[in-house]
LUMVEXSE-558555 format. One record per residue (C-alpha): residue in three letters; z, y, x. Coordinates in steps of 0.2 Angstrom, whole numbers, plus 5000, padded with zeros to 4 digits. Each point is the difference from the previous one (the first is absolute). Layout:
BEGIN
ALAZYX ...
This chain:
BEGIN
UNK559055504662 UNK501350085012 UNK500149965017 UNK501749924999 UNK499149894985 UNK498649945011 UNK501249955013 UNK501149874986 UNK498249954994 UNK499849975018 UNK501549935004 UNK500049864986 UNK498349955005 UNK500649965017 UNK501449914995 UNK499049894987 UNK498949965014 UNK501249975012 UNK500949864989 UNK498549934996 UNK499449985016 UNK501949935005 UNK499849884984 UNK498349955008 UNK500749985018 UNK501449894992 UNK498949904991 UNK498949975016 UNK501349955012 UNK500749874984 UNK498449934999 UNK500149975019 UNK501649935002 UNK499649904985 UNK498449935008 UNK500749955016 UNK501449924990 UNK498649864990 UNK499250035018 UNK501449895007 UNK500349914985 UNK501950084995 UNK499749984984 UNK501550104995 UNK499750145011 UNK498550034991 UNK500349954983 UNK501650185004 UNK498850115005 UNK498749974986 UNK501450014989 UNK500350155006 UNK498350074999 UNK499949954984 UNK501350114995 UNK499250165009 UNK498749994993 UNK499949874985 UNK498250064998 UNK499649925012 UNK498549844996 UNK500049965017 UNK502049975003 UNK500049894981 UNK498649925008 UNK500949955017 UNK501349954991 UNK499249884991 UNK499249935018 UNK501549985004 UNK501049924988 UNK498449894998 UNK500349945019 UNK501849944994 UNK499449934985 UNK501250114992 UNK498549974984 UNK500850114984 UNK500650185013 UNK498149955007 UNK499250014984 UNK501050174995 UNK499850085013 UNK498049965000 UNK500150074983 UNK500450155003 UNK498950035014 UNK498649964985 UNK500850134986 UNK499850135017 UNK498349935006 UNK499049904988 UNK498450055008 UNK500649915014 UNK499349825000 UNK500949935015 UNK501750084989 UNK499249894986 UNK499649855008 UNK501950005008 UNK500749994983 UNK499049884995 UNK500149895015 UNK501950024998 UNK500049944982 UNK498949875005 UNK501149955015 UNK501649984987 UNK498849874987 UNK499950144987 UNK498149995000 UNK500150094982 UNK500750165009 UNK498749975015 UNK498350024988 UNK500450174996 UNK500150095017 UNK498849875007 UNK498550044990 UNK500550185003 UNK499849975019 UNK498449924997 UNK499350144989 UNK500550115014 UNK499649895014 UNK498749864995 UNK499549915016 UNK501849995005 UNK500149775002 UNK501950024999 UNK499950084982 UNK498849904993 UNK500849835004 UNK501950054995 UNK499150074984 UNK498949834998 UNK501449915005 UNK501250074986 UNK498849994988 UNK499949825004 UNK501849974998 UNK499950104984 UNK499149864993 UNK498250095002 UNK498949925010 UNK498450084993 UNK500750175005 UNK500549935018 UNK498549945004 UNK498850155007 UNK501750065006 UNK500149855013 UNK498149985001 UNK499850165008 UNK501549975012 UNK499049835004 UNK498550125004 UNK500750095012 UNK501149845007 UNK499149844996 UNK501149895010 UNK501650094993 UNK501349864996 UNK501150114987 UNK498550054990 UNK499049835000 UNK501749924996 UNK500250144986 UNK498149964994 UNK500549804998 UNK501550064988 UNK498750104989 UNK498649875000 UNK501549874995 UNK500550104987 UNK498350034993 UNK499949815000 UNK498450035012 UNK500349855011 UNK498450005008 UNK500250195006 UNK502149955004 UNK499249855012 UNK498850095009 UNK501250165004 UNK501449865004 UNK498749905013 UNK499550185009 UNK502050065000 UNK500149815009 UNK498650025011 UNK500750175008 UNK501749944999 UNK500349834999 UNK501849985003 UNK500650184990 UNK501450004992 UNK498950034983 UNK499049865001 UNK501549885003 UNK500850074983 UNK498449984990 UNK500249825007 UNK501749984993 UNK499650084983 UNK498549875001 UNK501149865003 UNK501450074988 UNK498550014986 UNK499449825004 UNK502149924998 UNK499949975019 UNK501850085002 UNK500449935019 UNK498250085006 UNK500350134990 UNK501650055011 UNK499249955016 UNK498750134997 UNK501550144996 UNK500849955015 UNK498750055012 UNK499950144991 UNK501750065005 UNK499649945017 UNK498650125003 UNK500950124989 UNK502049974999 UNK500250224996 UNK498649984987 UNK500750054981 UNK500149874986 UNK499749865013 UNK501849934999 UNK500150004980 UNK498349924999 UNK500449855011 UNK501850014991 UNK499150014983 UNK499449815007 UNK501449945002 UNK500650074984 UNK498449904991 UNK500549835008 UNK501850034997 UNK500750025016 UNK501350134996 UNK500650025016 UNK498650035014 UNK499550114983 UNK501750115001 UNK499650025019 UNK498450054998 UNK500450144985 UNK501650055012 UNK498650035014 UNK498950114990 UNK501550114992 UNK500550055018 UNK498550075002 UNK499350054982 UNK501450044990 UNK499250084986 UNK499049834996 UNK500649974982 UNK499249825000 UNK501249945016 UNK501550034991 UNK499449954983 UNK499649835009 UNK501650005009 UNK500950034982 UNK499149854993 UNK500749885013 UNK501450074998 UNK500249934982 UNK499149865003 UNK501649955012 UNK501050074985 UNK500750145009 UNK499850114984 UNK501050155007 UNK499150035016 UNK498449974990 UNK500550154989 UNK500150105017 UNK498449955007 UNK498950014982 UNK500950195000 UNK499250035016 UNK498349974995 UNK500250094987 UNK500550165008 UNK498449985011 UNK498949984984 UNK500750014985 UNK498550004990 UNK500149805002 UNK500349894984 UNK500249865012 UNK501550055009 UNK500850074985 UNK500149814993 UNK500549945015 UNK501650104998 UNK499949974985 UNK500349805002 UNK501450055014 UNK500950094989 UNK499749874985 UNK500749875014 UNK501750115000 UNK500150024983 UNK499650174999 UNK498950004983 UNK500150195000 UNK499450005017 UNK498749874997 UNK499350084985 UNK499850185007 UNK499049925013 UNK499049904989 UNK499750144990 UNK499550105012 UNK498549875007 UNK499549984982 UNK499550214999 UNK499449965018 UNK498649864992 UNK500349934983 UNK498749895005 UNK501049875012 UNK500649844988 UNK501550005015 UNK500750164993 UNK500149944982 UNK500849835005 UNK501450065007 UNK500450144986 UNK500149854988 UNK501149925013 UNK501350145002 UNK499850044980 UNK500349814997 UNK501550025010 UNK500650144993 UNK499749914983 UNK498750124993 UNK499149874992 UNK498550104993 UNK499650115016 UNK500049845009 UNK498749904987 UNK499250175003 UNK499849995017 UNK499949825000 UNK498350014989 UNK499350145012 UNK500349885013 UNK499049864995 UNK498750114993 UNK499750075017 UNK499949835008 UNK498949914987 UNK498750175003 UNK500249975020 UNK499549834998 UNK498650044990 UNK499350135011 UNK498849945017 UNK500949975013 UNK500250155011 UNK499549995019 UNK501749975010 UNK500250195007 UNK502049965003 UNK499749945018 UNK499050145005 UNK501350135010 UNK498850144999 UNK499950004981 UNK501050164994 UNK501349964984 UNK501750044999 UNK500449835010 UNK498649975010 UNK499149884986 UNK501149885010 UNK500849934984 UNK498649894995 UNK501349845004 UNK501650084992 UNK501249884993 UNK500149964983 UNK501350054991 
């Protein structure tokens, strides 16, 4: 190789040195700026200089991850949860990367989404309390107990007196109808806490259970006392006032909960049904619209739009709906009701018998079924509504 070769070779070298030190230098001085920035909390600040990073070097897990910190301190929940999931595709070895995801799913209710990277974090990191009980915790809102369980009892071995998970240990034994197991975890959650906010709502759903509506409330009501920020705490003592049918104090209460957890389906789905109720079919469509957009895998609220827009006269309407909650669950003797109403209407005589028949088949095989164990007034039961239509209307 010439000299004047050896000198370009050279030459290059430098240069591509020199750039990737200046890109280093860059990156360093932007995660500076962007840590003083969170530092004294200008959110914006920082969220710009992350931003930025991210686009020099989008390789980055560390920037995705920060990111996501970020956007999780603003509950800004769905950029959250992206920007957590790239940091995994770059660093799925990672189980604090892992356990942010999952925390972030978990944080927005989508406890399906939270398993995933949750058990992922726990492979990677198994003494870890804070993944084991989001894991247990999902699980238990996914409607298995059986898998919650050794989750939250090894978070109870590490924090016996822990209220969350002794709380979290009452819904399992509940749902595996061990009452003698749910009493005793309920007394020692009592006897470390005795005025928690969890041991004032396992009151209320005690009272609620037991038809004692005006206890029931009382008990819901200190629990916004000690906790007004808590989530779900205004729809449930709404959903009281819903039971005993005052629509108003109810409406309140929904309002309450939306302006802080807008993306509760159940609130505006509740809201929608007052709505009608007060025959106010056209703001009803609006507010059964809304829950759906937050879960539209719910038969429920597809009938309550439905019904609106059966009140309006818009069979087309109403039937699409219908329609759609029947591929949703086949199995709801609602659903089939109110497609032989709209087909009777629309003077489809045969569908209508059709539907009709179903109907009555479905009710006469409900009666004759055991009573199931009211689950519709317990707010930590995961369906598409909550469970909380156990007292729906009839039709």
């Amino acid at each position: 190789m010439g000299i004047a070769v050896r000198a370009l070779v050279i030459a290059v070298t430098l240069l591509i040195c020199e750039r990737k030190s200046l890109a280093q230098t860059n990156f360093d001085s932007g995660m500076a700026r962007a840590g003083s920035a969170l530092q004294r909390g200008d959110w914006t600040a920082a969220e710009k200089e992350l931003r930025a990073l991210a686009r020099l070097d989008p390789a980055s897990f560390v920037v995705h991850n920060n990111l996501g910190a970020l956007y999780m301190q603003l509950r800004r929940y769905p950029e959250a949860c992206e920007e957590f999931a790239k940091a995994v595709e770059l660093s799925p070895r990672s189980a604090d990367v892992q356990r942010n995801l999952g925390t972030c799913f978990f944080q927005r209710n989508d406890y399906a989404l939270a398993v995933k990277p949750l058990k992922r974090a726990k492979t990677l990191d198994p003494v870890d309390p804070r993944t084991r009980y989001q894991l247990g915790y999902s699980l238990l809102m996914l409607k298995q107990p059986a898998e919650a369980e050794p989750e939250l009892d090894f978070v109870r071995s590490k924090m016996p007196a822990d209220e969350t998970t002794l709380f979290a240990l009452v819904k399992v034994y509940q749902a595996q109808r061990d009452q003698q197991k749910a009493g005793e975890t309920f007394l020692a959650l009592r006897q470390a806490h005795p005025d928690s906010v969890f041991v004032h709502i396992l009151m209320g759903e005690s009272y609620d259970l037991q038809e004692k509506p005006d206890a029931a409330v009382a008990e819901f009501q200190k629990a916004l006392a000690l906790a007004p920020d808590m989530p779900r705490l205004h729809f449930d003592l709404g959903f009281l006032y819903w039971e005993s049918n005052r629509l108003e104090e109810a409406t309140a209460e929904f309002k309450k909960e939306l302006a802080m957890n807008p993306g509760l389906a159940p609130a505006w789905y509740y809201l929608g049904d007052i709505s009608l109720t007060q025959d106010k079919p056209a703001e009803a469509v609006e507010l059964f619209a809304a829950a759906i957009t937050r879960n539209p895998s719910c038969p429920e609220a597809h009938i309550g739009l439905g019904k609106a827009y059966f009140r309006m006269n818009k069979t087309d309407e109403a039937l699409g709906q219908f329609n759609r909650a029947n591929l949703l669950d086949a199995g709801q003797a609602d659903v089939h009701y109110w497609l032989a109403t709209v087909y009777r209407r629309r003077r489809e005589t045969e569908k209508s018998q059709r539907e009709m028949q179903q109907f009555q088949q479905l009710t006469e095989a409900a009666k004759a079924s055991p009573a199931a164990e009211p689950s519709g007034r317990d707010r930590w039961a995961s369906t598409c509504m909550d469970g909380l239509q156990a007292r729906r209307r009839t039709p």
